[in-house]
C-alpha positions in Angstrom: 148.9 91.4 151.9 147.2 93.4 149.2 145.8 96.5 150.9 142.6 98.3 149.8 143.5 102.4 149.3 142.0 105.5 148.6 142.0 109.1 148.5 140.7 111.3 150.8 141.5 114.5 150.5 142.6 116.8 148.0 144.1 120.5 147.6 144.8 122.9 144.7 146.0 126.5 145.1 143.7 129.1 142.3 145.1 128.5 139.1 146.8 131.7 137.9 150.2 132.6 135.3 151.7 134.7 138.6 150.8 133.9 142.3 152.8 136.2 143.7 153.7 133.9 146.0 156.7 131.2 146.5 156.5 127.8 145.7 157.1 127.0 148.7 154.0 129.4 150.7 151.7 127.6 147.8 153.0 124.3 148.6 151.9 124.9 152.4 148.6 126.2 151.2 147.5 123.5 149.2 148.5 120.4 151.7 146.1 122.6 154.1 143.6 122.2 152.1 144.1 118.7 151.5 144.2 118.1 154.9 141.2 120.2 155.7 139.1 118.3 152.9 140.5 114.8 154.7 139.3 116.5 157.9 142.6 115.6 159.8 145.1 117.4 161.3 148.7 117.3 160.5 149.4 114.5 163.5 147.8 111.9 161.8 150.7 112.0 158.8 153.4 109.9 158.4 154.5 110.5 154.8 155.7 112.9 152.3 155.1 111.4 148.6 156.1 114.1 145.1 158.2 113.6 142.1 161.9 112.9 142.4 162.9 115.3 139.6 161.2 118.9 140.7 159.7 118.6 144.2 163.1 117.8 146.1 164.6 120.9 144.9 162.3 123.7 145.2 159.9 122.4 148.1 162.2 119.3 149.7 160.2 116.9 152.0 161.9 117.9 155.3 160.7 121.2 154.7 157.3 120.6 153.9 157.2 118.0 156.7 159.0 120.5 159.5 156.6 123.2 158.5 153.3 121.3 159.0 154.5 119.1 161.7 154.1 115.7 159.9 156.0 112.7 161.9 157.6 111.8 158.2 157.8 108.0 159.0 158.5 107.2 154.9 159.7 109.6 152.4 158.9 108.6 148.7 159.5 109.8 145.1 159.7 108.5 141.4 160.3 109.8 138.2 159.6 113.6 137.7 156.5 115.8 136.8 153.1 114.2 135.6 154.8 110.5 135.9 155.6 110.9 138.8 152.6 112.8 140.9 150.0 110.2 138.6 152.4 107.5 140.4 152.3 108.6 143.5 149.8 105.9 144.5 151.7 103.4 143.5 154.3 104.2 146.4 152.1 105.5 148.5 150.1 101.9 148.1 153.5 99.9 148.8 154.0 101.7 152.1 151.0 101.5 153.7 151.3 96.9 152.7 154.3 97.3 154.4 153.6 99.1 157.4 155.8 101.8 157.2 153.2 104.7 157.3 149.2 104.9 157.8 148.4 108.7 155.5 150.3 110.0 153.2 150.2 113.4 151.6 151.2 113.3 147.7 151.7 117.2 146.3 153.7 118.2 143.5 153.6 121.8 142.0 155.5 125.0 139.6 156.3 128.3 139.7 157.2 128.2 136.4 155.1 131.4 135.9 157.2 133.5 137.8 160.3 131.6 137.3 163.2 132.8 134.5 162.9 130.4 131.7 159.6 128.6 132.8 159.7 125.0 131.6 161.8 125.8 128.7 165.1 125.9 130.9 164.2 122.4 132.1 165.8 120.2 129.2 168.9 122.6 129.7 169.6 119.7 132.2 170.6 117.3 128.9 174.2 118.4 127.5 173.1 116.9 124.3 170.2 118.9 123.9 172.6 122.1 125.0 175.5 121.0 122.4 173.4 119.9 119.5 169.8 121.3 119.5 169.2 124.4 121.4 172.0 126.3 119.3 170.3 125.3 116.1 167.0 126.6 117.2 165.3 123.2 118.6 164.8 125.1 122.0 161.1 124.6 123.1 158.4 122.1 123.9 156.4 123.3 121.2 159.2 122.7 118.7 159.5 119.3 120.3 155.8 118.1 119.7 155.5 120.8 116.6 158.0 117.6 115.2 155.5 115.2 116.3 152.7 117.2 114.6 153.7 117.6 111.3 154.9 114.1 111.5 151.5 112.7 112.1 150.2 114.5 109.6 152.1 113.5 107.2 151.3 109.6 108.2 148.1 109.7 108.6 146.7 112.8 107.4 145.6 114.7 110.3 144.7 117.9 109.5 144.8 121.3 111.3 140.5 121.3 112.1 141.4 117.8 114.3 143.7 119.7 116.2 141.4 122.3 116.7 138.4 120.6 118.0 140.5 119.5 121.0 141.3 123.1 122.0 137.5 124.0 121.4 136.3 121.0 123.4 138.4 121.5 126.7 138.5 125.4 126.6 134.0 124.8 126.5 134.9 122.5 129.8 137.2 125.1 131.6 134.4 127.6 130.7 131.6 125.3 133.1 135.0 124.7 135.4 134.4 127.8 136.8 137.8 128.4 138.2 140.4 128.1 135.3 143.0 130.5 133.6 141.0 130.4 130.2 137.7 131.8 130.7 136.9 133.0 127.4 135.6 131.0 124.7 137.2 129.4 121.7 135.8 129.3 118.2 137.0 128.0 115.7 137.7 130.9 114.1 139.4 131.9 117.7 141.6 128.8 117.2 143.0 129.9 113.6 143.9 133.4 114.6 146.0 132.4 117.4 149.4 132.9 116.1 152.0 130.1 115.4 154.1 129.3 117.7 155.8 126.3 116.3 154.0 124.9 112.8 151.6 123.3 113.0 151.5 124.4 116.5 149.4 127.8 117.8 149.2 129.5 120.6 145.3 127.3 121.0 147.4 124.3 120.9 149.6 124.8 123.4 149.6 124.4 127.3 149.6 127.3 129.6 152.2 128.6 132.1 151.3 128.6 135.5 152.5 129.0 139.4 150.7 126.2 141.8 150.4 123.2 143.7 148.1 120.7 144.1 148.2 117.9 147.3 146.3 115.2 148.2 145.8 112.5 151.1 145.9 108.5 150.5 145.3 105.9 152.9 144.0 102.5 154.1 140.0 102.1 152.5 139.6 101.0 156.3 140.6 104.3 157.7 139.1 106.4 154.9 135.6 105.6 155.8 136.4 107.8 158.5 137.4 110.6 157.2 134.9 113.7 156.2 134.5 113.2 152.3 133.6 110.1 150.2 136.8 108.0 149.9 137.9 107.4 146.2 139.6 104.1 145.6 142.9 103.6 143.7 141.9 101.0 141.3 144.1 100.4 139.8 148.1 102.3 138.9 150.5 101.6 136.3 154.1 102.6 135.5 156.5 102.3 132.4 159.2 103.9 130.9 161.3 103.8 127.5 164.8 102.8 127.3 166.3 106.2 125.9 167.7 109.3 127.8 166.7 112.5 128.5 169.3 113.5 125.9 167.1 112.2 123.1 163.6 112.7 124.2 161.3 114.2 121.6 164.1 114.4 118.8 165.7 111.0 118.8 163.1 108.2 119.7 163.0 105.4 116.9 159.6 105.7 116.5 158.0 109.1 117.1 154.4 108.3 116.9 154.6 106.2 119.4 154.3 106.4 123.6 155.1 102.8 124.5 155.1 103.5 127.6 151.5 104.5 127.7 150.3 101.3 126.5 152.4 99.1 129.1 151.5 101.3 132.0 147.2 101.3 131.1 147.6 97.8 131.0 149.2 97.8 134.0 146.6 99.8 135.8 143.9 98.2 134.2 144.6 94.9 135.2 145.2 95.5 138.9 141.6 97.3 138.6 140.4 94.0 137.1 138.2 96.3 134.7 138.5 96.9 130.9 139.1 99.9 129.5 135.2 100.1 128.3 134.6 101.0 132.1 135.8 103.8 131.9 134.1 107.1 132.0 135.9 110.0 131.6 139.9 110.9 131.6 142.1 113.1 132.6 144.9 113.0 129.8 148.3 114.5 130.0 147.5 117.6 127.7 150.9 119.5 127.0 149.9 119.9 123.3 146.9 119.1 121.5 149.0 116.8 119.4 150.3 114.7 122.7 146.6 114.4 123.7 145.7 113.1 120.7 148.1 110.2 120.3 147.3 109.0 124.0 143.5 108.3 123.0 145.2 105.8 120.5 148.3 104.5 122.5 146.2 103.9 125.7 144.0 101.8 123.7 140.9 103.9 123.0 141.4 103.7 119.4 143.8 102.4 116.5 146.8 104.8 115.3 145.4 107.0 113.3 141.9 107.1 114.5 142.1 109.9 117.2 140.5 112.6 115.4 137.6 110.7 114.8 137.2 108.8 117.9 137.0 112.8 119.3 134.6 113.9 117.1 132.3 110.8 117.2 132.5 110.1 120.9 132.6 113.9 121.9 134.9 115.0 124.6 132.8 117.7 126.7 131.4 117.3 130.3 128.4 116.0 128.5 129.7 113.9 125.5 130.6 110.2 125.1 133.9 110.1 126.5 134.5 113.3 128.2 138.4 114.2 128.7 140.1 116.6 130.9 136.7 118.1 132.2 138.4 121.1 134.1 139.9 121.9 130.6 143.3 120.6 131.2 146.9 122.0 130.7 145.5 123.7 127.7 142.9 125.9 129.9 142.6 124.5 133.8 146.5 125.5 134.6 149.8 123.9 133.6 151.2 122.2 137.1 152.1 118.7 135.2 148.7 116.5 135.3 148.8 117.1 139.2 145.5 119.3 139.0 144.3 116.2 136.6 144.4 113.9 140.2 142.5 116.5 142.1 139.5 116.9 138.8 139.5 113.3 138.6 139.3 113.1 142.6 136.3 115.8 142.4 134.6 114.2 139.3 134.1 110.9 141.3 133.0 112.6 144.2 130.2 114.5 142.2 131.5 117.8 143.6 132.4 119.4 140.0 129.5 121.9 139.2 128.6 122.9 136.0 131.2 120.2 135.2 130.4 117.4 136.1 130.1 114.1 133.8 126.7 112.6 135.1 127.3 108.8 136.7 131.0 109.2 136.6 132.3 105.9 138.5 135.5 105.5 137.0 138.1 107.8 136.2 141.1 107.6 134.3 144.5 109.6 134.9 147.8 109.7 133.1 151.2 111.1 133.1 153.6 111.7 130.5 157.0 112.6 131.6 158.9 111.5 128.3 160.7 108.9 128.4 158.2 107.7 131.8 154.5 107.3 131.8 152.1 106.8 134.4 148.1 105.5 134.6 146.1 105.8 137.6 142.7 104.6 137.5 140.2 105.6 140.3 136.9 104.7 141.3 134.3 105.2 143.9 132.2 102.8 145.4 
């Protein structure tokens, strides 16, 4: 039997590059806060949902669940990073229609501030990647989407202002955030004397390193009218994946302009919301790289290829544009913990608890994931 859910509370540790503290300590903190937003105590959990990629290593459920005394009646993971926190739902949904827990705490978070290496050491995992790419000087995310970049401008003759006006539009919303790692403006002029990191790609362009974790608390619709804040409902959540390896993400797809994935999994979320993507009023869009942004809008279905840049400029992406995205500012000025702090914005947005912020009449949200070669939409709404 199809079971109504929603979340009901969230938590977030402050963004910042070093926290000083473990990932672990953070982890604690933020599924307190969660909890405390829910207004429940730690008794009335019965399961641990993150990532299957990240999470089980550095902050493993029977830790988590042994340190907050949860009863851990269902463990769940899928994917890794911001496929599989934006998919959390999904599991979190199939456990409670099969009765095998009631609330669920979902948290996923990095130290990749503080850590040796940061993200860059993750794709060390691929022995390809060690063998044939790293010696050679392919070593980096930016060099990754950098590819993409200069690719796409070469097809369809995007040019370094479009990239710009991204950065400039979610720096302005981290600004009326409040509580983000970039506080100080960008200009235009800002954008162009950032240095290269990876050409086309600047520093403006480019997500930020951070330590955090962000948590938050599903359950039944029935049981979240009891709980302290307004529930949100998951509408609607969609997974898909390519059929490459991690071995040749980013260098050896068929196709680079394309993120398959990302169309099958909005169409999957979209049709268990029963809504069209029109509905939507805002989203929170897996922002690595201004680049990766960018070719979402048009492989969610926003827009055609090649019509990004101008469905950004037209529509406006601000708090208080057309089509706002990543209103907290996003990986590229919010934090960089993987689209996990996208959940918790999109959670606050809906709520009408985002300040300065806030996208007037927001009723549906949308959230996504990009863990190449996984994807993940999660649509939420509020009643």
């Amino acid at each position: 039997m199809a079971i109504r859910t929603a979340i009901v509370g969230i938590g977030e540790t402050l963004p910042s590059r070093r926290s000083g503290k473990n990932i672990r300590s953070l982890a604690i903190e933020a599924v307190g806060a969660a909890l405390e937003d829910a207004g429940i105590d730690a008794s009335m959990v019965d399961g641990l949902i993150s990532d299957a990629g990240i999470m089980p290593n550095t902050v493993p459920h029977e830790y988590l669940a042994t340190q907050m005394g949860f009863k851990r009646r269902f463990d769940g993971a899928m994917s890794y990073g911001g496929t599989g926190i934006v998919c959390a739902p999904m599991l979190a949904k199939a456990a409670i229609e099969q009765g095998l827990a009631e609330t669920l705490v979902c948290y996923f978070g990095v130290d990749w501030g503080s850590r040796p290496g940061g993200p860059y050491g993750f794709h060390d995992l691929y022995p390809a990647k060690m063998a044939f790419e790293k010696p050679y000087g392919f070593s980096g995310q930016p060099s990754y989407f950098a590819l993409w970049a200069r690719r796409y401008m070469h097809e369809y003759g995007l040019i370094e202002d479009d990239l710009a006006q991204i950065a400039i539009n979610q720096r302005y919303n981290s600004i009326l955030n409040g509580n983000s790692q970039q506080a100080k403006p960008l200009s235009k002029d800002d954008y162009f004397n950032s240095r290269m990191i990876s050409d086309p790609l600047r520093v403006a362009d480019c997500c930020l390193i951070s330590d955090g974790v962000c948590a938050f608390v599903i359950t039944s619709m029935e049981r979240a009218r009891d709980m302290r804040k307004r529930p949100i409902e998951v509408l609607g959540c969609g997974y898909a994946t390519e059929n490459f390896t991690g071995d040749d993400v980013f260098t050896q797809k068929p196709d680079q302009l394309k993120i398959p994935g990302a169309s099958v999994a909005m169409q999957r979320a979209l049709s268990q919301a029963g809504i069209n993507i029109s509905d939507i009023d805002f989203a929170e869009i897996y922002d690595c790289f201004t680049i990766s942004c960018l070719m979402q809008v048009e492989d969610l279905g926003f827009c055609n290829k090649g019509e990004a840049a101008n469905f950004i400029r037209e529509k406006g992406t601000t708090v208080n544009g057309k089509f706002p995205i990543n209103t907290h500012g996003g990986l590229l000025a919010h934090s960089y913990l993987l689209g996990a702090e996208h959940v918790v914005e999109a959670v606050r947005q809906l709520r009408g608890e985002a300040g300065n912020a806030q996208v007037l009449g927001a009723k549906v949200g949308l959230v996504t994931g990009l863990s190449v070669p996984d994807y993940g939409a999660l649509i939420l709404g509020r009643e």
